[in-house]
C-alpha positions in Angstrom: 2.2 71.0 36.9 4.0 69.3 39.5 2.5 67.2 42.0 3.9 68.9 45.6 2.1 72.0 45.0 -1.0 69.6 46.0 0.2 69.4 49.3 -1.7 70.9 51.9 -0.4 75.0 52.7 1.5 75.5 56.2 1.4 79.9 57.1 3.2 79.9 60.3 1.0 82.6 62.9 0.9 86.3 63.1 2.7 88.3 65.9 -0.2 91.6 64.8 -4.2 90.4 65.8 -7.2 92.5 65.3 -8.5 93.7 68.4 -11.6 91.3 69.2 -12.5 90.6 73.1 -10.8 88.3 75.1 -13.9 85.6 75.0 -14.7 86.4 71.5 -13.6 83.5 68.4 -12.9 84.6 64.7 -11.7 82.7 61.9 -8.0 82.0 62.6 -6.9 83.8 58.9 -8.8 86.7 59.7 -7.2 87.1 63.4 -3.6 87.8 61.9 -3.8 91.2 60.6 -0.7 91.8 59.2 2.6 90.1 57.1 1.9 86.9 55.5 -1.8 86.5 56.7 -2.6 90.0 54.8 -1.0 88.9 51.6 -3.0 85.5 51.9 -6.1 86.9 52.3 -5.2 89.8 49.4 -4.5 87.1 47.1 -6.6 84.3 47.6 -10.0 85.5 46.1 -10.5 82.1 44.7 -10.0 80.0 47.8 -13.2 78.1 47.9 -12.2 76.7 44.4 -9.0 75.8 45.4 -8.7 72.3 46.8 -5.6 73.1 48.6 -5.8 72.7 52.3 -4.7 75.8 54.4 -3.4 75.5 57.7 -2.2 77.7 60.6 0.8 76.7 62.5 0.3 78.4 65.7 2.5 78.4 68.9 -0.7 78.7 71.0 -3.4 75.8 68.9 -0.1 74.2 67.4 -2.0 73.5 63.5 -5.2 74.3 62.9 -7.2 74.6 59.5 -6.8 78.2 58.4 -10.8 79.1 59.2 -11.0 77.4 62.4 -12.2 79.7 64.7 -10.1 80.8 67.8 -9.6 83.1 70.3 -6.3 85.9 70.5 -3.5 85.2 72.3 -0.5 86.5 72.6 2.5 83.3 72.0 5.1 82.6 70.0 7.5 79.4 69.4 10.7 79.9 71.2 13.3 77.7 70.6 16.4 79.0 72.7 15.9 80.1 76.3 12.5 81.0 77.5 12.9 84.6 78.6 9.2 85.3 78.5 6.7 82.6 80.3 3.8 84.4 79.2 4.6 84.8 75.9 7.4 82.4 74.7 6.1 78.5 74.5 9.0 76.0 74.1 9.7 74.8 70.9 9.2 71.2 72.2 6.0 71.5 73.5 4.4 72.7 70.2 6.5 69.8 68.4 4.3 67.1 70.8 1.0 69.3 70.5 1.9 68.8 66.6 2.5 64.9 66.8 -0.6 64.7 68.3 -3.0 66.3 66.1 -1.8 65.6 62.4 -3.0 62.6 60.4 -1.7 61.5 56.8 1.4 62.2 54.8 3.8 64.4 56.2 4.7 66.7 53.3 3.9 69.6 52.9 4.2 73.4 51.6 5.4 76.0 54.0 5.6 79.8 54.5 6.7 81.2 57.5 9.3 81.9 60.0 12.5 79.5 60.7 11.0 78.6 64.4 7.9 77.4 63.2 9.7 75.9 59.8 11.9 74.2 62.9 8.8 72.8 64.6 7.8 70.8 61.9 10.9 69.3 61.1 11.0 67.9 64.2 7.6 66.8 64.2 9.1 64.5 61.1 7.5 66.6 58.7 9.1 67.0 55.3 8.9 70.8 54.2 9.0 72.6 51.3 9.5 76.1 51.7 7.4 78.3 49.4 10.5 80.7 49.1 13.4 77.8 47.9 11.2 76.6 44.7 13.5 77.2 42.1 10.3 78.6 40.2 10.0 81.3 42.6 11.8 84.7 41.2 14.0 85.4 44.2 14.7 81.9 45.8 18.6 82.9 45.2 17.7 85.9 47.6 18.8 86.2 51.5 16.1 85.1 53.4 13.6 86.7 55.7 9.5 88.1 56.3 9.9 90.0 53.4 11.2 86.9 51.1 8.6 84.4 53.0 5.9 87.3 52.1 7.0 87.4 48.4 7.4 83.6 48.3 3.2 83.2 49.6 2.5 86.3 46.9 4.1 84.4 44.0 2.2 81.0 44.7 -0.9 82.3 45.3 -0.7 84.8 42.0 0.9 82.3 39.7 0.8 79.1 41.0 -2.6 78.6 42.5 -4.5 79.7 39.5 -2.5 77.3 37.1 -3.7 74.5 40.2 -7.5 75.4 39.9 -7.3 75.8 35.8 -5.6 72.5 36.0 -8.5 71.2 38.0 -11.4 72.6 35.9 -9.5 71.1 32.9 -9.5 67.4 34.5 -12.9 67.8 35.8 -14.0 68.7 31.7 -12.3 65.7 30.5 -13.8 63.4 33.4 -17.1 64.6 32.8 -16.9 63.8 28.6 -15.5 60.5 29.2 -19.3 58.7 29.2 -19.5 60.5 25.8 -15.9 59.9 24.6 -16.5 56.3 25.1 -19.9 55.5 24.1 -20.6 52.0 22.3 -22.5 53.7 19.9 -20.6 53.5 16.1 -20.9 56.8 14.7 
């Protein structure tokens, strides 16, 4: 297994929220209802055993861990002209809002839409975009939010549970090695 799928999980936001009240907080990967937070939480039964780190990169709460809770809004990353104040937040601003909060390496796995992709990259993140792994079946493929969506499917079907296997493997062998290594002579 290779060591960058230990990196922590980037899922840029969702345009489509539940309806919750305005002054009301839910879990940020339950807000999204649709696209790449419905696959995630379609095909992630096993999350509390993965030790992956899941994070939402959101153009409102810039990124947050992906069961933070928050309130809806209604933003997105715009990184041309700002045709929209209400809606559209500059591409630099969530860059600084992102340069502000993150701590520790700066590599990590991504799946999401080009804007947000872009916000990290100038935040001096190094990215690895779930869909380019030369693992994943249709990385040769055009891009898009059907290609992100089928990138996120394919790690968390055949990726992730190889990661947690690998895991319960290691913790096994860490475990016997008291017995593996005892001074007693057989």
């Amino acid at each position: 297994m290779r060591q960058e799928f230990y990196l922590p999980l980037i899922i840029s936001c969702g345009a489509k929220k539940i309806d919750i009240p305005q002054d009301h907080k839910i879990e940020a990967y339950k807000l999204y209802s649709k696209g790449l937070w419905a696959i995630f939480r379609g095909n992630s039964p096993q999350l509390p055993m993965l030790d992956i780190p899941v994070y939402v990169l959101s153009a409102k709460y810039g990124i947050i861990p992906h069961d933070q809770k928050i309130e809806t809004y209604n933003k997105k990353i715009q990184t041309g002209k700002i045709t929209n104040k209400q809606l559209d937040v500059p591409i630099e601003d969530v860059v600084k809002k992102i340069k502000q909060q993150w701590i520790g390496d700066k590599n990590v796995l991504f799946s999401g839409y080009s804007d947000y992709k872009q916000a990290l990259e100038e935040a001096g993140f190094t990215v690895y975009d779930l869909q380019d792994f030369s693992e994943f079946p249709l990385h040769m493929v055009r891009g898009g939010s059907g290609k992100s969506a089928g990138a996120l499917k394919w790690f968390l079907e055949s990726v992730a549970p190889k990661i947690i296997e690998e895991k319960k493997i290691t913790k096994l062998i860490i475990e016997n090695l008291p017995q593996r290594f005892s001074k007693e002579k057989v």
